[in-house]
FIKOL-881385 format. One record per residue (C-alpha): residue in one letter; residue number from 1; x, y, z. Coordinates in Angstrom, 1 decimal, padded with zeros to 4 digits. Example, Ala and Ser with C-alpha at 12.3 -4.5 7.8 and 13.67 -1.06 7.14 Angstrom:
REM FIKOL-881385
GUMI  res    n       u       v       w
GUMI    A    1   012.3  -004.5   007.8
GUMI    S    2   013.7  -001.1   007.1
This chain:
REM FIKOL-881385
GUMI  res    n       u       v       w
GUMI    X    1  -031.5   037.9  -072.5
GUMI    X    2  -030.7   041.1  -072.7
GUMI    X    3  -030.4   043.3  -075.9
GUMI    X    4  -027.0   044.4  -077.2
GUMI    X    5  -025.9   047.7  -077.4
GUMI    X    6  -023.8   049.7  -080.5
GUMI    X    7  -021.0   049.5  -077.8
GUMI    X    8  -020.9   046.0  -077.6
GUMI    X    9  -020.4   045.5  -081.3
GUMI    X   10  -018.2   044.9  -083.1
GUMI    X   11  -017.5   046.8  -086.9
GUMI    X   12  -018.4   044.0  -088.6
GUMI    X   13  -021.3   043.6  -086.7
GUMI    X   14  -022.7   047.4  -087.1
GUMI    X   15  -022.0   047.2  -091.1
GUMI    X   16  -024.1   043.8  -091.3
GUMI    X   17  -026.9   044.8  -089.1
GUMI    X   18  -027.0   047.9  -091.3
GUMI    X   19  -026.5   046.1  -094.5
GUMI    X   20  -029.4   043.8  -092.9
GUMI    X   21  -031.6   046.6  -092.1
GUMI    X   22  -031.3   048.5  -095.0
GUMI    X   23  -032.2   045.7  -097.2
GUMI    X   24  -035.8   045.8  -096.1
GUMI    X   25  -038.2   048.4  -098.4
GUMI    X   26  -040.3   049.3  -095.4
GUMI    X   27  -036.7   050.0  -093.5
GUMI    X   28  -035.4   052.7  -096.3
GUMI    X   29  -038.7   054.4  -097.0
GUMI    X   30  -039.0   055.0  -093.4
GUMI    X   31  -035.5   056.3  -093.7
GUMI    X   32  -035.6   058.8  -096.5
GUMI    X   33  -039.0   059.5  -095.8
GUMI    X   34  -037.4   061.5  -092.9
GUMI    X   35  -034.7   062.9  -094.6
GUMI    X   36  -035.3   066.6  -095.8
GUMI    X   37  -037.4   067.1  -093.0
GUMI    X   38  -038.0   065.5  -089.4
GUMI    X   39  -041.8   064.0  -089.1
GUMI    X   40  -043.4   062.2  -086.3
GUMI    X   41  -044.9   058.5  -086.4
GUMI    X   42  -048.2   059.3  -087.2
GUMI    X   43  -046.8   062.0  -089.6
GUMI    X   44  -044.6   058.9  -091.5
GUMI    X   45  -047.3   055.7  -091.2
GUMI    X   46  -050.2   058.1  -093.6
GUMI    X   47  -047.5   059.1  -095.5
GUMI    X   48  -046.2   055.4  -096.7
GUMI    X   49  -049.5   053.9  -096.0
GUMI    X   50  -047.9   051.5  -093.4
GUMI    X   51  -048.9   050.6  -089.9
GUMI    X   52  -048.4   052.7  -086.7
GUMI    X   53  -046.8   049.6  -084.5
GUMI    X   54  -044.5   048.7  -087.9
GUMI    X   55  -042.7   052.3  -088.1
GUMI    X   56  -041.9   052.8  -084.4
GUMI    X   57  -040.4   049.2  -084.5
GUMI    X   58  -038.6   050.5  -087.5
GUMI    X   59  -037.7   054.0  -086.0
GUMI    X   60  -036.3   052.3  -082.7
GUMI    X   61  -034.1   050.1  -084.9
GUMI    X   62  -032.8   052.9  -086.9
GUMI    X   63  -032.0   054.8  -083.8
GUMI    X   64  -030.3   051.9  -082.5
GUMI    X   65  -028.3   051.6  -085.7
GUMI    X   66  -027.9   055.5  -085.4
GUMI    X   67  -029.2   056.4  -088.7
GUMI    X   68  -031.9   058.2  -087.0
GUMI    X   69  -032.5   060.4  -084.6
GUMI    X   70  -035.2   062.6  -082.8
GUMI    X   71  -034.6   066.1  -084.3
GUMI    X   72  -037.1   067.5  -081.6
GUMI    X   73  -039.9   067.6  -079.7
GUMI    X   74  -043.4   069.5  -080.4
GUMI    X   75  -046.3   069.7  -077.8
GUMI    X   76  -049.6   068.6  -079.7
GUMI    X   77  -053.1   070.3  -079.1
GUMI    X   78  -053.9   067.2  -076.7
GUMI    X   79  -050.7   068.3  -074.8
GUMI    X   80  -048.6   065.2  -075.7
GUMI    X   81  -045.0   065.6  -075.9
GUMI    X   82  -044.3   064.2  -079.5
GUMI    X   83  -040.9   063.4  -081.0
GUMI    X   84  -039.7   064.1  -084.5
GUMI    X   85  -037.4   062.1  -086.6
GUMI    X   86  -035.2   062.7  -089.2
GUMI    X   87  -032.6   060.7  -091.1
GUMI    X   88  -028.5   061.0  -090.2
GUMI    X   89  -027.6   060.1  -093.3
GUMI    X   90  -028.6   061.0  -097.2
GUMI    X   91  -026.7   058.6  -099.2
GUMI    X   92  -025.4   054.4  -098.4
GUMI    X   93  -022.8   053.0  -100.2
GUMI    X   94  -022.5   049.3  -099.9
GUMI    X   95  -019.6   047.3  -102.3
GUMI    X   96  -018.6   043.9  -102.2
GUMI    X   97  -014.6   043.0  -102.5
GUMI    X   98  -013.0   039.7  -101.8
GUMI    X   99  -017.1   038.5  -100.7
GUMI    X  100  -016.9   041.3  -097.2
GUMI    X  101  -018.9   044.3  -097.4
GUMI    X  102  -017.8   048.0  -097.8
GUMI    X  103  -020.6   050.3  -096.3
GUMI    X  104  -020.0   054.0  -096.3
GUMI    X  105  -022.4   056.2  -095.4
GUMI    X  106  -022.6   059.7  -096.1
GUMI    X  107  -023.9   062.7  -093.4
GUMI    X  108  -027.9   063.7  -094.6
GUMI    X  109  -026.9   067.6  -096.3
GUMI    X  110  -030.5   068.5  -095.1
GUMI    X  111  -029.4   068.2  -091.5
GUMI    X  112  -027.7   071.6  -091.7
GUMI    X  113  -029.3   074.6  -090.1
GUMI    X  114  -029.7   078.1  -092.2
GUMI    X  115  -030.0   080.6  -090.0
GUMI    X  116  -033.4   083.0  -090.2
C-alpha cells in the first residue's frame, strides 16, 4: 500500500495528522529544537538525548506535514553531504468549538534572513 501524500488529503485530514503529531513530546522538542536555528540529526539526537533512528523518523514526518524543512546542506570533514533542518513554524494554535478542531499555525519569525 502505498503512502498518502499532502495532496491527497483532505483539510481535515492535514489539521488531525498535525493535531496527532504534535501531541507527542518527542514530536515538538524535535520541532522547536530546530526553530531559531537549522541543525542536523546528529546535531538534534545529543541535544534531546534521544535516538538517531527516532528523530529522522520524526524529521521525515514533520517534512511530510511541512512543518519542517531542510534549510541547507553542509559538506562534513568525511565529505558527506548533510542536511539541516529547521522549523516552518514558531507558534500552534489548536481550539476546540462545537467538538472540531481549529489549528492555526503561525510562520517561524527566525526563518527571516538579515542581510550581512
Amino acid at each position: 500500500m502505498s503512502k498518502r501524500g499532502i495532496i491527497q488529503l483532505s483539510e481535515f485530514d492535514i489539521n488531525q495528522k498535525i493535531i496527532e503529531s504534535l501531541s507527542n513530546v518527542c514530536t515538538r522538542s524535535v520541532l522547536f529544537s530546530v526553530k531559531k536555528e537549522s541543525k542536523d540529526a546528529t546535531q538534534i539526537a545529543n541535544e534531546l538525548k534521544i535516538s538517531l533512528s527516532t528523530v529522522y523518523k520524526t524529521l521525515s514526518t514533520l517534512e511530510d506535514l511541512a512543518l519542517a524543512e531542510v534549510d541547507k546542506y553542509v559538506i562534513s570533514t568525511e565529505g558527506k553531504k548533510i542536511k539541516l533542518y529547521r522549523s516552518r513554524i514558531g507558534k500552534v494554535e489548536i481550539t476546540l468549538e462545537n467538538m472540531e478542531p481549529t489549528l492555526l499555525l503561525h510562520p517561524n519569525d527566525s526563518n527571516s534572513k538579515i542581510p550581512t
